[in-house]
NUTIRO-435754 format. One record per residue (C-alpha): residue in one letter; x, y, z. Coordinates in pm, 1 decimal. Layout:
! NUTIRO-435754
@aa:a east:X north:Y up:Z
...
! end
This chain:
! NUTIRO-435754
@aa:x east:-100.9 north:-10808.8 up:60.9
@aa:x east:-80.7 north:-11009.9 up:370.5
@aa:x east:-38.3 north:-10793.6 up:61.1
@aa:x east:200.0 north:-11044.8 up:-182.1
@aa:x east:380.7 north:-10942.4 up:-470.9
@aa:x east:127.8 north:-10774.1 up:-664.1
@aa:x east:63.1 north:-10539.4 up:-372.9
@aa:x east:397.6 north:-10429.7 up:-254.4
@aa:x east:482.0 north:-10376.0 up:-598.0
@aa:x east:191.8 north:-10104.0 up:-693.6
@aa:x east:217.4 north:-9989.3 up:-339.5
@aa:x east:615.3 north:-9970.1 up:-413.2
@aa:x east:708.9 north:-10132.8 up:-74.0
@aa:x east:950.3 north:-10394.1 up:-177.1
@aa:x east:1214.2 north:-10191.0 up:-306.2
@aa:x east:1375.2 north:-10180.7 up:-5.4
@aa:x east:1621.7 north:-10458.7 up:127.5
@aa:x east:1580.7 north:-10680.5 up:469.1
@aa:x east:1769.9 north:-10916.0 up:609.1
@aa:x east:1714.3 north:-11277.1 up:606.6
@aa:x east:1456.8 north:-11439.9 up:826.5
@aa:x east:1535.9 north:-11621.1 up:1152.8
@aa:x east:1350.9 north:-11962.9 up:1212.8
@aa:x east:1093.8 north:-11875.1 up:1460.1
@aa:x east:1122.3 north:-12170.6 up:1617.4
@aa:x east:1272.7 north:-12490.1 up:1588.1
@aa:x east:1032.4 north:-12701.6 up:1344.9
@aa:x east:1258.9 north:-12990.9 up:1206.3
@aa:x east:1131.9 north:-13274.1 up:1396.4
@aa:x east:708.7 north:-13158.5 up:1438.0
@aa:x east:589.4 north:-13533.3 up:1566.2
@aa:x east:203.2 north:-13365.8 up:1607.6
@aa:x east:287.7 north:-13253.2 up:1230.5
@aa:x east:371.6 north:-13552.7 up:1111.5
@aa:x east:41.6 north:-13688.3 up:1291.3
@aa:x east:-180.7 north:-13450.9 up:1125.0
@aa:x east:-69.9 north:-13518.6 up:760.9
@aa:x east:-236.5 north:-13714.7 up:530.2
@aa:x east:-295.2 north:-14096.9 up:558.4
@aa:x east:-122.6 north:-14266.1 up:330.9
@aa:x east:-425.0 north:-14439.1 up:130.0
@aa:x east:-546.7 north:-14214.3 up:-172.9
@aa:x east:-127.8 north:-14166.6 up:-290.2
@aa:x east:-12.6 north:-14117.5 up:-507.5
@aa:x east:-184.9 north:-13795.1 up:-586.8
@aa:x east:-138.0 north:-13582.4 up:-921.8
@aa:x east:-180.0 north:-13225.2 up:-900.4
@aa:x east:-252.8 north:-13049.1 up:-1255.4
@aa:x east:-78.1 north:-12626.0 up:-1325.6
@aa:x east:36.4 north:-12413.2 up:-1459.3
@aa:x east:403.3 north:-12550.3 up:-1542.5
@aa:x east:232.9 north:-12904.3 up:-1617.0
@aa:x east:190.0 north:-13179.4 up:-1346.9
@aa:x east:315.9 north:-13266.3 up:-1009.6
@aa:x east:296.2 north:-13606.9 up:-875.3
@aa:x east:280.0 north:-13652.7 up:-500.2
@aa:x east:381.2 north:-14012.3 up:-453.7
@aa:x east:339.4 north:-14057.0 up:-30.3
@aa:x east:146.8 north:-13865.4 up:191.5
@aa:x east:356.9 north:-13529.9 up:257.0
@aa:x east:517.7 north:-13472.3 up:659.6
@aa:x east:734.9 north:-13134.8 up:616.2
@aa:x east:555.1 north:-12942.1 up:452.7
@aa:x east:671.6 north:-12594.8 up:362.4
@aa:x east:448.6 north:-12291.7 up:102.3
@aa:x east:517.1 north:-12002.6 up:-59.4
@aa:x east:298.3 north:-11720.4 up:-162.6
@aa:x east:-7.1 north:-11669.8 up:-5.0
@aa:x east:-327.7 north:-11823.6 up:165.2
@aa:x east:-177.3 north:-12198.7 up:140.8
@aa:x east:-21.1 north:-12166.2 up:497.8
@aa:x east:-366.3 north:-12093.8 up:600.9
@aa:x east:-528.8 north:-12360.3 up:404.3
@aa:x east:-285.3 north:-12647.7 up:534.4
@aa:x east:-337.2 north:-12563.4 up:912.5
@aa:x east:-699.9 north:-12528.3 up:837.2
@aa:x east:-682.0 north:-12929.7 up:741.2
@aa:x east:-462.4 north:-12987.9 up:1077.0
@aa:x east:-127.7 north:-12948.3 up:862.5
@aa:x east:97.9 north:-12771.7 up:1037.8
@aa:x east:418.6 north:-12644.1 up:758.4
@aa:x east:728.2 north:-12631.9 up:888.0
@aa:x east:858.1 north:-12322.2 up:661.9
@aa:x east:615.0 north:-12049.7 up:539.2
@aa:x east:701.2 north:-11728.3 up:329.4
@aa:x east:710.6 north:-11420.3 up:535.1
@aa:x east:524.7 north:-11146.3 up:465.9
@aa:x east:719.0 north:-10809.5 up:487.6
@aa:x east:451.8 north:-10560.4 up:340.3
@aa:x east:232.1 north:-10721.4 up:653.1
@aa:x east:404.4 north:-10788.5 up:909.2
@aa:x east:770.5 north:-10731.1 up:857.6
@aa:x east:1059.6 north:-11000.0 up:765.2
@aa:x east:1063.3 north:-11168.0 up:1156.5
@aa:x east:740.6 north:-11241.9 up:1208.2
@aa:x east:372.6 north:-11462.4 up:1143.6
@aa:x east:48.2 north:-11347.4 up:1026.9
@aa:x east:-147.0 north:-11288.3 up:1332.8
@aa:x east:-418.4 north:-11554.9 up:1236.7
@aa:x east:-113.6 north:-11779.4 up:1138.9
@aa:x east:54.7 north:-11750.2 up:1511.5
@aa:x east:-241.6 north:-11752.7 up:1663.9
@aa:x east:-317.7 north:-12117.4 up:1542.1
@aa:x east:15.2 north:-12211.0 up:1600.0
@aa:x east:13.5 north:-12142.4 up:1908.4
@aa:x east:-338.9 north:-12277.5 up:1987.2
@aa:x east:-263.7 north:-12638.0 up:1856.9
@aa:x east:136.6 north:-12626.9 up:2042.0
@aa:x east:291.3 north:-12682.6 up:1754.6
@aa:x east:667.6 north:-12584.4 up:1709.7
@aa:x east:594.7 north:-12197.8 up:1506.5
@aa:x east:815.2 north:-12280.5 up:1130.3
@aa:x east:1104.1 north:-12108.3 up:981.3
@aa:x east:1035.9 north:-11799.8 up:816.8
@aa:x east:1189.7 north:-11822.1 up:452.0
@aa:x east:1325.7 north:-11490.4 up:355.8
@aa:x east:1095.9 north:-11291.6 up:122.8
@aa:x east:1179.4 north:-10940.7 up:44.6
@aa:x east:1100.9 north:-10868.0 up:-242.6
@aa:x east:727.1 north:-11067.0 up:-253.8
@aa:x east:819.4 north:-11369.2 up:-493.8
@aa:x east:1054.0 north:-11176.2 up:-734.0
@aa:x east:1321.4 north:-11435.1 up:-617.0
@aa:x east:1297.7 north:-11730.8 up:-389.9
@aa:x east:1581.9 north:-11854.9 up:-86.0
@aa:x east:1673.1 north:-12171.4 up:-284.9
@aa:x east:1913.0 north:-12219.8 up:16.3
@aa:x east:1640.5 north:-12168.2 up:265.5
@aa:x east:1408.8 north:-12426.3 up:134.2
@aa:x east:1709.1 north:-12685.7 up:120.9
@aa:x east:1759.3 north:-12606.6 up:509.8
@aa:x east:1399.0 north:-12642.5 up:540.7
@aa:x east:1414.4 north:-12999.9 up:425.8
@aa:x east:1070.0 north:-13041.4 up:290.6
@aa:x east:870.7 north:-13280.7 up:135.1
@aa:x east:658.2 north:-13105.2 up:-49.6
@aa:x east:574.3 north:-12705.1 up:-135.1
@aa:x east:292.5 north:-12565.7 up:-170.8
@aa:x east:235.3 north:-12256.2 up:-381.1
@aa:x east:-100.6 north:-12271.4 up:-579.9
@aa:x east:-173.4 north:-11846.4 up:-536.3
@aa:x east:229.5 north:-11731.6 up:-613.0
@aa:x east:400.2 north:-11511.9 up:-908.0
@aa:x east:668.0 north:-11802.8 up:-955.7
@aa:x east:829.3 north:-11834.8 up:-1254.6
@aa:x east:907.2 north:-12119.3 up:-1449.5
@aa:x east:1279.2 north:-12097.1 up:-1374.1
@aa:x east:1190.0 north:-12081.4 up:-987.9
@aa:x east:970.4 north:-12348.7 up:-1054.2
@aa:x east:1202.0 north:-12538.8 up:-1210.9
@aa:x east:1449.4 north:-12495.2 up:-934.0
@aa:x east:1229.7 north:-12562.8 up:-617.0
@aa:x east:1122.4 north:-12879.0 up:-783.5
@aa:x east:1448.9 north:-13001.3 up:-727.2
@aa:x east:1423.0 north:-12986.0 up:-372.4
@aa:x east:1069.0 north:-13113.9 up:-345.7
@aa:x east:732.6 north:-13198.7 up:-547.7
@aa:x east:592.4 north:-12818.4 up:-625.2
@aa:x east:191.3 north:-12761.0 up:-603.9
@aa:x east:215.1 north:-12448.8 up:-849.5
@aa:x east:-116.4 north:-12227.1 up:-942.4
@aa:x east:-353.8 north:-12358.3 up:-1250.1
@aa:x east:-293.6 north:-12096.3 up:-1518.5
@aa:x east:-138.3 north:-11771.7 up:-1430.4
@aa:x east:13.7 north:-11596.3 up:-1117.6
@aa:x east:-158.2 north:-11461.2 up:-812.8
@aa:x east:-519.6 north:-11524.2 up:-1007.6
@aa:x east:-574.4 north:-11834.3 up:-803.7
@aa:x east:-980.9 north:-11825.9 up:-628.4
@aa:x east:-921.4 north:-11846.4 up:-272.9
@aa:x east:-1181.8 north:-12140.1 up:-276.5
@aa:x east:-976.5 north:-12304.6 up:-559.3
@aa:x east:-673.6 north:-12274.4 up:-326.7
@aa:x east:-780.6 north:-12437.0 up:-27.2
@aa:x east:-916.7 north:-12715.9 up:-293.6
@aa:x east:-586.2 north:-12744.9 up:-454.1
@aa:x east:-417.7 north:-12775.8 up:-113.1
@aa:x east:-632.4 north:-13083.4 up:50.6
@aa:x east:-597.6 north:-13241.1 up:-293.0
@aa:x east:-255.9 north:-13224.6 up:-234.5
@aa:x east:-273.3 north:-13328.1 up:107.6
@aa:x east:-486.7 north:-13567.8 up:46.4
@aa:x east:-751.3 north:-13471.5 up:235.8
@aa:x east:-997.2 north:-13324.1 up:-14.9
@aa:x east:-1308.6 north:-13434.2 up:150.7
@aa:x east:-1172.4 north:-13229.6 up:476.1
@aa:x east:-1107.3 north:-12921.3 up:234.3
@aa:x east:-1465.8 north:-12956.7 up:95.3
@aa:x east:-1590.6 north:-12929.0 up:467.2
@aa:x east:-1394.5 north:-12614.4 up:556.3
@aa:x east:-1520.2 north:-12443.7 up:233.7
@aa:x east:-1848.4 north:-12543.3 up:323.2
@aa:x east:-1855.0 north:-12354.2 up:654.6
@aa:x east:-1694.0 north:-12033.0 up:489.4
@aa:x east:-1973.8 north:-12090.7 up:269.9
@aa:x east:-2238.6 north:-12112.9 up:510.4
@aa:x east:-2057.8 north:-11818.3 up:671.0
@aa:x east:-2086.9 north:-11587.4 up:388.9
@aa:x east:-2428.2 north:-11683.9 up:307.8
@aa:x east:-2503.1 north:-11550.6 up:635.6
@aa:x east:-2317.0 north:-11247.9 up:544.1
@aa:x east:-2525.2 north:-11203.6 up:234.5
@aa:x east:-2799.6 north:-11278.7 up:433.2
@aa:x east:-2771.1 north:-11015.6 up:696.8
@aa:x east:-2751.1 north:-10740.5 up:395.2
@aa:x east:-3005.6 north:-10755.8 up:124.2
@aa:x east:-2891.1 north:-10434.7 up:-13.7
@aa:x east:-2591.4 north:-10597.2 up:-144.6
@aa:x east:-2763.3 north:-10790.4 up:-422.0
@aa:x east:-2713.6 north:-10623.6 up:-721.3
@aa:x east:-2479.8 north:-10346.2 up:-583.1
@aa:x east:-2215.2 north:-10268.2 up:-857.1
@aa:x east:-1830.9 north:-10202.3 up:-701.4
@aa:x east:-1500.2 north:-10154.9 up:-818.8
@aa:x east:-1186.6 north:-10244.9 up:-583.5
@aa:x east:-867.9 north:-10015.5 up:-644.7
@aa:x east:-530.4 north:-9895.6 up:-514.0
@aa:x east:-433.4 north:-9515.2 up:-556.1
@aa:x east:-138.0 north:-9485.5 up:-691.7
@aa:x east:93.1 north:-9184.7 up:-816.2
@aa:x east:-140.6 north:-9007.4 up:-1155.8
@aa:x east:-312.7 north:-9367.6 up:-1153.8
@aa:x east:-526.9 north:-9614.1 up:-962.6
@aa:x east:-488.2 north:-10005.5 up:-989.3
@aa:x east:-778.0 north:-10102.6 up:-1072.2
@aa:x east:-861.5 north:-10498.5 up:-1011.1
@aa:x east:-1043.0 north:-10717.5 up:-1188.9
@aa:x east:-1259.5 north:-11017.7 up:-1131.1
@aa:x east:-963.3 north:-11250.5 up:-1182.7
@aa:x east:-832.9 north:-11130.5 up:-870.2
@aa:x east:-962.1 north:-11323.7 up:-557.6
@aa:x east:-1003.5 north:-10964.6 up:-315.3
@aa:x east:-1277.5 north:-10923.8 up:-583.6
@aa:x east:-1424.0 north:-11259.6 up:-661.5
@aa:x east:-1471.1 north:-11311.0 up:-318.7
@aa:x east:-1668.2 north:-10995.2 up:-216.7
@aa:x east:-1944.1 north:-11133.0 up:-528.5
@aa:x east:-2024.1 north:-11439.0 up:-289.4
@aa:x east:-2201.0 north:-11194.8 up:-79.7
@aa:x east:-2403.4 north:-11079.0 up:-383.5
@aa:x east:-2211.8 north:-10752.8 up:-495.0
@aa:x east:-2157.9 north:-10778.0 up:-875.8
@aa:x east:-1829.5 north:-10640.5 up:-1016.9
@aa:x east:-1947.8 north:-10318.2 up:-1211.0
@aa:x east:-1950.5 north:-10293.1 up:-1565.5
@aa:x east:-1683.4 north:-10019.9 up:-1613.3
@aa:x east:-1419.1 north:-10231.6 up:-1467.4
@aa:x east:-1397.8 north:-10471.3 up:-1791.3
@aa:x east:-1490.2 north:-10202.4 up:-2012.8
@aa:x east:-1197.0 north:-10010.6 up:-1895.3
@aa:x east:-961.9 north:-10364.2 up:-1826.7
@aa:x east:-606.9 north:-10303.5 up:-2040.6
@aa:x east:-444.9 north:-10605.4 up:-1850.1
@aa:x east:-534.2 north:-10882.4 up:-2072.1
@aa:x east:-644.8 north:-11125.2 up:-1832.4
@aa:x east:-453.8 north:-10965.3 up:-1492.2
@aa:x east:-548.1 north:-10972.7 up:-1167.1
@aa:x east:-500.3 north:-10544.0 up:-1209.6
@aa:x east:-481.3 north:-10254.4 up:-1440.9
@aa:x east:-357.5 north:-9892.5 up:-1415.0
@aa:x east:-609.7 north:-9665.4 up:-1493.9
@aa:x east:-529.5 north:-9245.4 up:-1535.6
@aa:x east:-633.9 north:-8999.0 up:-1343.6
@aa:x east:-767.7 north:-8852.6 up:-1666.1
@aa:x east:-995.2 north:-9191.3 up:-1713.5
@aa:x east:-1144.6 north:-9198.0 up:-1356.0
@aa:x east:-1444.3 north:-9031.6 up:-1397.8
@aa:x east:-1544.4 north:-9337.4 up:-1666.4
@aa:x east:-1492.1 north:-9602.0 up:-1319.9
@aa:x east:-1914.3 north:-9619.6 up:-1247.1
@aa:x east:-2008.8 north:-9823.8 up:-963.9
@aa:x east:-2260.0 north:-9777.2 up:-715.0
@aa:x east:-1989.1 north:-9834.0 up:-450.3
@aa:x east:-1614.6 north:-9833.1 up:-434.1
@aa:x east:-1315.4 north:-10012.9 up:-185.3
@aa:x east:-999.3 north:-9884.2 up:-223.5
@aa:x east:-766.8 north:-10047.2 up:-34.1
@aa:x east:-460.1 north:-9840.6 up:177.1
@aa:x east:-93.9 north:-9894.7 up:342.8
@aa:x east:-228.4 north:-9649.8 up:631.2
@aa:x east:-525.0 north:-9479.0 up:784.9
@aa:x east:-320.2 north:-9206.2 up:727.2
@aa:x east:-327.9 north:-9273.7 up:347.8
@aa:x east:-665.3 north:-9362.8 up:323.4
@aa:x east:-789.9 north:-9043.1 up:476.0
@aa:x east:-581.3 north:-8825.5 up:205.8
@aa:x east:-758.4 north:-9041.8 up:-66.0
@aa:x east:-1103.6 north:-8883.0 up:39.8
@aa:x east:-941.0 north:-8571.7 up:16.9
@aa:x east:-779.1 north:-8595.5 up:-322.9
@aa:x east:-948.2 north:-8365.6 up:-566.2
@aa:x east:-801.9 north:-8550.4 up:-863.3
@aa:x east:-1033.8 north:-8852.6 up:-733.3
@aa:x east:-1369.9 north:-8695.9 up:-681.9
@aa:x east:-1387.7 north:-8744.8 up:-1073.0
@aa:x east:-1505.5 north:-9100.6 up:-974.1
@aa:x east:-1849.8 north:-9097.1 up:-909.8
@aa:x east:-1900.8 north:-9348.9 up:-640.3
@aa:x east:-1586.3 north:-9112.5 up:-442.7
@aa:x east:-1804.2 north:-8785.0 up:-526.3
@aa:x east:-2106.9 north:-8917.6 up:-370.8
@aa:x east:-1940.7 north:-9031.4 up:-47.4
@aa:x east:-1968.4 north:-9422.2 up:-117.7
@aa:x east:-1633.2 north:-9556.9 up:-52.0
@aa:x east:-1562.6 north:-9822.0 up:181.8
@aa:x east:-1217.6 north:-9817.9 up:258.1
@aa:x east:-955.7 north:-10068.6 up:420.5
@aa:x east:-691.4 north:-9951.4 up:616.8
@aa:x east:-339.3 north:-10076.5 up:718.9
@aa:x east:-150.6 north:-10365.4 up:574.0
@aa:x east:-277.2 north:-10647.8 up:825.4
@aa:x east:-634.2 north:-10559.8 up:795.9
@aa:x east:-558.5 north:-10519.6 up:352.2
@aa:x east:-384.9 north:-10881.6 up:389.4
@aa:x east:-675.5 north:-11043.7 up:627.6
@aa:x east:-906.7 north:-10971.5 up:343.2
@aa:x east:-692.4 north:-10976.7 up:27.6
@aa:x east:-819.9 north:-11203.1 up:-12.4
@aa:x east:-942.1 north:-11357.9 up:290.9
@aa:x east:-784.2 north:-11693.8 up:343.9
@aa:x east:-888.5 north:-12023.6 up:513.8
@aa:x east:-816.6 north:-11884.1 up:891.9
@aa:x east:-876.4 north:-11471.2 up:797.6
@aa:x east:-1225.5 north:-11553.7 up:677.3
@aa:x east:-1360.1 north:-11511.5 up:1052.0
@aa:x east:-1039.4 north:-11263.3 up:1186.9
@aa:x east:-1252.7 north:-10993.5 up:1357.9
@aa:x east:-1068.1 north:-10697.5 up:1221.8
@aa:x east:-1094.6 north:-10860.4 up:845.4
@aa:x east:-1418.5 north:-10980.1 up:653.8
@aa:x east:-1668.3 north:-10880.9 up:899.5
@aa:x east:-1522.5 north:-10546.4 up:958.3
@aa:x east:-1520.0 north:-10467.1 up:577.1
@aa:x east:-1851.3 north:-10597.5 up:535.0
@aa:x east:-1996.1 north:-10356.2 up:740.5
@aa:x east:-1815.0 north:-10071.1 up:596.6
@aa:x east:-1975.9 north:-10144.9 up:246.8
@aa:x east:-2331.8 north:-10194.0 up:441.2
@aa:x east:-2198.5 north:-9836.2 up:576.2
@aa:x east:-2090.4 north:-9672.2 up:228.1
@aa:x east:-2433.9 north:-9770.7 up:114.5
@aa:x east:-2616.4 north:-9620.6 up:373.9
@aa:x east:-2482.7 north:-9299.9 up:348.7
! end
C-alpha cells in the first residue's frame, strides 16, 4: 500500500527482486530545505516508541523517512526530505508517489533519493541511508525491527512508531512528525483542516452514521480481514461509519492491523457494507464474480465498494497528509460507499 509491507505481502507482490533505486535528483545540498526546517528554539525534543526514546537535540536539515505517510507529513509542514522509501507495490522502484512529486515539484525543491525498498521494510539499505547523510529519520507508521532499529540509529536519531508496526493512526503520524520537527503547533493546523475536511465529508452523507463495514483483501481460500488498529479503517470511522461487529468477533490477530479469515468463515463477516481493496480493476471485477464470496452477506446483496489499482489502494491506505484531498483517493472512495449504499 502506497500499499507498504503489510500489503505487498498478503497481495504476494514483493517476492520478486528489483534493482536498487537511482537518486531522482540531486538533494545533498536543499538550501530551501534547510530554510523550511524547524527553528531551533523548542530543541531539544524527545520523541517516546516503541524501541524506547529518541532525543532530537537541534532542529533536523536532511531529513530522510521510511515507511509510509511521514514523507507526506514532513512536506505538509514545509519539510522537504532529502531520501524517502520507494514504493514498488505503487509505483515501481524509480519513481515518487504522484502526490509526493507533485509537491516537489510545486515548491522547486531538488526531488530526494529514492532508498531501495523491495521487499516493503523486510530489510533496510543501511548503505543507502549512510549516502543519504541524514540528520534525522523518520519512520513512526514502519514494520522495523529492533535490529534495523538498532542499526539506522547509528546513522541518525530514529522517530520509530509508539507500540507496534504499521498500527500507527494516520493523525498520530503527522503528530509524531511535527513533534519531531518541531513544529507541532503547524501539525495541529494541518490536522485541523483534514478535520474540517472530513467533517464535511460526513456532512455531505448522513447515511453513513451508523453504517456497519468491514475492509478486506481477497486472497487465495482466505480474505485479510483488517481491523480497527489499522489506519485504512480508523480513518473511514471519522466520517461516521462504525467498524461492524463481526470483525472483532471473528479477529485471530491478537492486536494486528489484519487477520486471515476462510472461505468457510465468510458468511459469519456481517456488515451493512463492505470495501475490499484490489491490485487491478481487473481483479476487483473477478471478486464480484467469485461464488466462494457471495457467502458474505454485504457481497450477496450488491453492497461492496471497491478500490481499484495500487495508486488509488495507496492514496487511501490510509490516506496521508497530501492524499487526503488527491482527487482519485478519499473523495472518490467516499462516493463509492455513498454508491454501495444506495443500491
Amino acid at each position: 500500500m502506497r500499499l507498504r509491507r503489510h500489503l505487498i505481502a498478503i497481495a504476494g507482490a514483493a517476492a520478486i527482486a528489483l534493482p536498487l533505486s537511482a537518486c531522482a535528483a540531486p538533494a545533498a545540498e536543499s538550501a530551501a530545505n534547510g530554510e523550511a526546517a524547524a527553528s531551533a528554539e523548542g530543541f531539544p525534543v524527545t520523541i517516546d516508541h516503541a524501541f524506547g526514546e529518541t532525543v532530537i537535540e537541534d532542529a533536523p536539515e536532511r531529513v530522510a523517512t521510511w515507511g509510509w505517510g511521514s514523507t507526506e507529513a514532513a512536506v505538509a509542514l514545509g519539510v522537504y526530505p532529502v531520501a524517502v522509501a520507494e514504493q514498488v507495490w505503487t509505483v515501481g522502484p524509480d519513481a515518487l508517489l504522484p502526490w509526493v512529486e507533485d509537491a516537489y515539484e510545486e515548491a522547486g525543491e531538488p526531488l530526494p533519493t529514492i532508498l531501495s525498498d523491495p521487499e516493503g521494510g523486510a530489510t533496510v539499505p543501511y548503505e543507502e541511508f549512510i549516502q543519504a547523510d541524514p540528520d534525522l529519520i523518520l519512520a513512526p507508521y514502519s514494520g522495523l525491527t529492533g535490529e534495523q532499529y538498532d542499526t539506522l540509529a547509528e546513522i541518525a536519531p530514529v522517530v520509530a512508531y509508539p507500540e507496534a508496526p504499521w498500527t500507527t493512526p494516520w493523525d498520530e503520524e503527522i503528530r509524531i512528525t511535527a513533534e519531531a520537527l518541531g513544529l507541532a503547533d503547524d501539525g495541529e493546523a494541518v490536522l485541523d483542516e483534514i478535520a474540517a475536511g472530513l467533517a464535511e465529508q460526513a456532512e455531505a452523507h448522513p447515511e453513513f452514521a451508523g453504517t456497519t463495514f468491514a475492509g478486506i483483501w481477497d486472497g487465495d481460500g482466505f480474505v485479510s480481514v483488517y481491523t480497527p488498529a489499522d489506519a485504512r479503517i480508523e480513518v473511514l470511522t471519522e466520517l461516521g461509519l462504525e467498524v461492524a461487529p463481526s470483525v472483532a468477533e471473528l479477529d485471530t490477530s491478537d492486536g494486528g492491523f489484519y487477520y486471515e479469515l476462510s472461505y468457510e468463515q465468510l458468511d459469519k463477516l456481517d456488515a451493512d457494507v463492505l470495501i475490499s481493496y484490489h491490485a487491478s480493476q481487473e481483479d476487483a471485477d473477478a471478486f464480484l464474480a467469485k461464488p466462494e464470496l457471495q457467502a458474505i452477506p454485504a457481497v450477496a446483496a450488491g453492497r461492496v465498494a471497491q478500490v481499484a489499482d495500487p495508486v488509488t489502494v495507496s492514496s487511501v491506505s490510509p490516506p496521508t497528509a497530501l492524499s487526503f484531498g488527491w482527487a482519485g483517493g478519499m473523495p472518490a472512495l467516499v462516493d463509492a460507499i455513498a454508491g454501495a449504499l444506495a443500491d
